[in-house]
C-alpha positions in Angstrom: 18.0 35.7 -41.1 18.0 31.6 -41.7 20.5 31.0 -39.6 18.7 32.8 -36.8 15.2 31.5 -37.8 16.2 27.9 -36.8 18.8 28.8 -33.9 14.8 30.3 -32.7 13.3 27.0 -33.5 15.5 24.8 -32.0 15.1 26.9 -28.8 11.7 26.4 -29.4 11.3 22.7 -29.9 13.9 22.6 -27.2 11.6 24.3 -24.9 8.2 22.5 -25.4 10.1 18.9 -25.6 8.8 16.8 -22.4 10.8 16.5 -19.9 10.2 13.9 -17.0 10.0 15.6 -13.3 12.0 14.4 -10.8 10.2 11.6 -8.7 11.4 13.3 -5.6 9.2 16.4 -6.5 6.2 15.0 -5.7 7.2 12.3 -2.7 4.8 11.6 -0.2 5.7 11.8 3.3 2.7 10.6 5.6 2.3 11.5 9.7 4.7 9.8 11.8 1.3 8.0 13.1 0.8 6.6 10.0 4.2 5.2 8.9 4.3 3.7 12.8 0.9 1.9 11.7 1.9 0.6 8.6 5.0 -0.4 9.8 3.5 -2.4 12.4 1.3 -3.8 10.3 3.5 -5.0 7.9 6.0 -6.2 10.9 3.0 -8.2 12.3 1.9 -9.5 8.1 5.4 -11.0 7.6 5.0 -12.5 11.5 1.9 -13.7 10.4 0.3 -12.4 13.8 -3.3 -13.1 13.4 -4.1 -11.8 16.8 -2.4 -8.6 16.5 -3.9 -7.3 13.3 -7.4 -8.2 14.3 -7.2 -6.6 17.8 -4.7 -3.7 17.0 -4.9 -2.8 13.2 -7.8 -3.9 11.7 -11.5 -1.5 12.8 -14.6 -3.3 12.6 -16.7 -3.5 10.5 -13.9 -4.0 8.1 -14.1 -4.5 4.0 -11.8 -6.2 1.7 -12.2 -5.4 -1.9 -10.3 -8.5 -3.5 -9.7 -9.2 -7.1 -12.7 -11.0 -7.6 -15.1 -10.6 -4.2 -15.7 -8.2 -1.5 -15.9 -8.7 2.0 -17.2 -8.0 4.7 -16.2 -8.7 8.3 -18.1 -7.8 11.3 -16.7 -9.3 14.4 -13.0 -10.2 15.5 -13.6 -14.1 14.9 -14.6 -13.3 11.3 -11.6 -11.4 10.9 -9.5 -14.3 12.4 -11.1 -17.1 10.3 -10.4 -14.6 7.1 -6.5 -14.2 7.9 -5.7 -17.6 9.0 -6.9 -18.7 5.6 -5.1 -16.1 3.7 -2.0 -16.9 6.0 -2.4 -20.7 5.4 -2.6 -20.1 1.6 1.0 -17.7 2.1 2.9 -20.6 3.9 2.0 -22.9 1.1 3.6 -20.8 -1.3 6.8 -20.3 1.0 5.8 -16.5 1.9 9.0 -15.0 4.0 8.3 -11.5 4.8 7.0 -7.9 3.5 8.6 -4.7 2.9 7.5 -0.9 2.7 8.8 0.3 -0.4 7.2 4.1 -0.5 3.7 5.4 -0.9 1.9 7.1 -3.9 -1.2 8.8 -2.6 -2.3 10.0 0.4 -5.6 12.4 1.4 -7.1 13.3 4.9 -9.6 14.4 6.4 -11.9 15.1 9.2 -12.5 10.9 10.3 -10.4 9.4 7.3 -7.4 8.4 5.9 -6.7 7.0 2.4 -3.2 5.7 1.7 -2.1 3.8 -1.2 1.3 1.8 -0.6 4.1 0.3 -3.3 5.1 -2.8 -1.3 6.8 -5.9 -2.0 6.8 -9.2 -0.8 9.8 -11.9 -0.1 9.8 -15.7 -0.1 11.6 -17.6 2.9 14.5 -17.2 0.9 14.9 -13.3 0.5 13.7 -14.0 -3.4 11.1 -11.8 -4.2 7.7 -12.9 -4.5 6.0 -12.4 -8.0 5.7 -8.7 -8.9 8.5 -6.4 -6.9 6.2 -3.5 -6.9 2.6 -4.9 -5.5 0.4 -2.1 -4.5 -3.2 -1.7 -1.7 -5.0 1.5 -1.2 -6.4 1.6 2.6 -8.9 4.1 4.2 -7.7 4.5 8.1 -10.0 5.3 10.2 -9.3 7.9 13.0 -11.1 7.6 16.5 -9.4 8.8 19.5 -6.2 9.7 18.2 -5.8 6.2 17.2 -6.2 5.2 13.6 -7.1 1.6 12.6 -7.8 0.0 8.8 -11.2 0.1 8.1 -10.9 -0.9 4.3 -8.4 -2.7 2.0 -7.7 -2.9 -1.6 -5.3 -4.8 -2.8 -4.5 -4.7 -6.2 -2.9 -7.8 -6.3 -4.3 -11.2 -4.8 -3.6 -11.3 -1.1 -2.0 -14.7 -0.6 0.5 -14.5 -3.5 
């Protein structure tokens, strides 16, 4: 009766021991539409392509919640003067290039999108710059089929 009192316990504790779940359980797959934005985006972001991201990405108005302020832009040439400095700032510390590496939440509704991505960014070099997993939650905004960033978080500076 021992004997089969623990064989029943180790079953037990077997059982009820924590067990991590498979990542791939519970990977997030946007819309096509939004992977083809956020690969654009971050195609034109290691281009540098002011122009692009203000006229085809960003929506206005659009807010930036950095580490330490919050912004507001309201027009195209306040969007411009924010990205050339940030883009200035990521050229003095030898900034290369941007890449996708998954995403880790995603909701939708009626008008809105909000998207949280793992991303990492690359000095000239192909070395990776400071964290390898930097991470920004964005709310997409959807207007005629077409969806455009109407808020960013980063959770890491922007220009570093």
């Amino acid at each position: 009766m021992k004997k089969f009192s623990y064989t029943i316990l180790l079953c037990i504790m077997a059982v009820s021991c924590k067990t991590e779940e498979s990542k791939s359980i519970h990977q997030i797959i946007p819309p096509d539409n939004v992977i083809d934005l956020f690969e654009r985006y971050t195609n034109l972001w290691s281009e540098g392509n002011i122009d692009a991201i203000t006229n085809d990405i960003y929506d206005l108005p659009i807010s930036i919640y950095s580490q330490d302020s919050i912004y507001t832009l309201r027009s195209r040439d306040e969007v411009k003067g924010f990205l050339t400095s940030t883009f200035k700032n990521l050229e003095s510390n030898n900034y290369g290039f941007s890449q996708i590496n998954n995403w880790e939440y995603y909701r939708e509704d009626e008008k809105y999108i909000i998207i949280e991505m793992n991303f990492t960014r690359f000095y000239k070099d192909s070395t990776v710059m400071g964290d390898i997993f930097k991470k920004a939650t964005y709310i997409l905004r959807k207007s005629d089929e077409n969806l455009r960033i109407s808020a960013l978080l980063p959770h890491t500076t922007l220009d570093r």
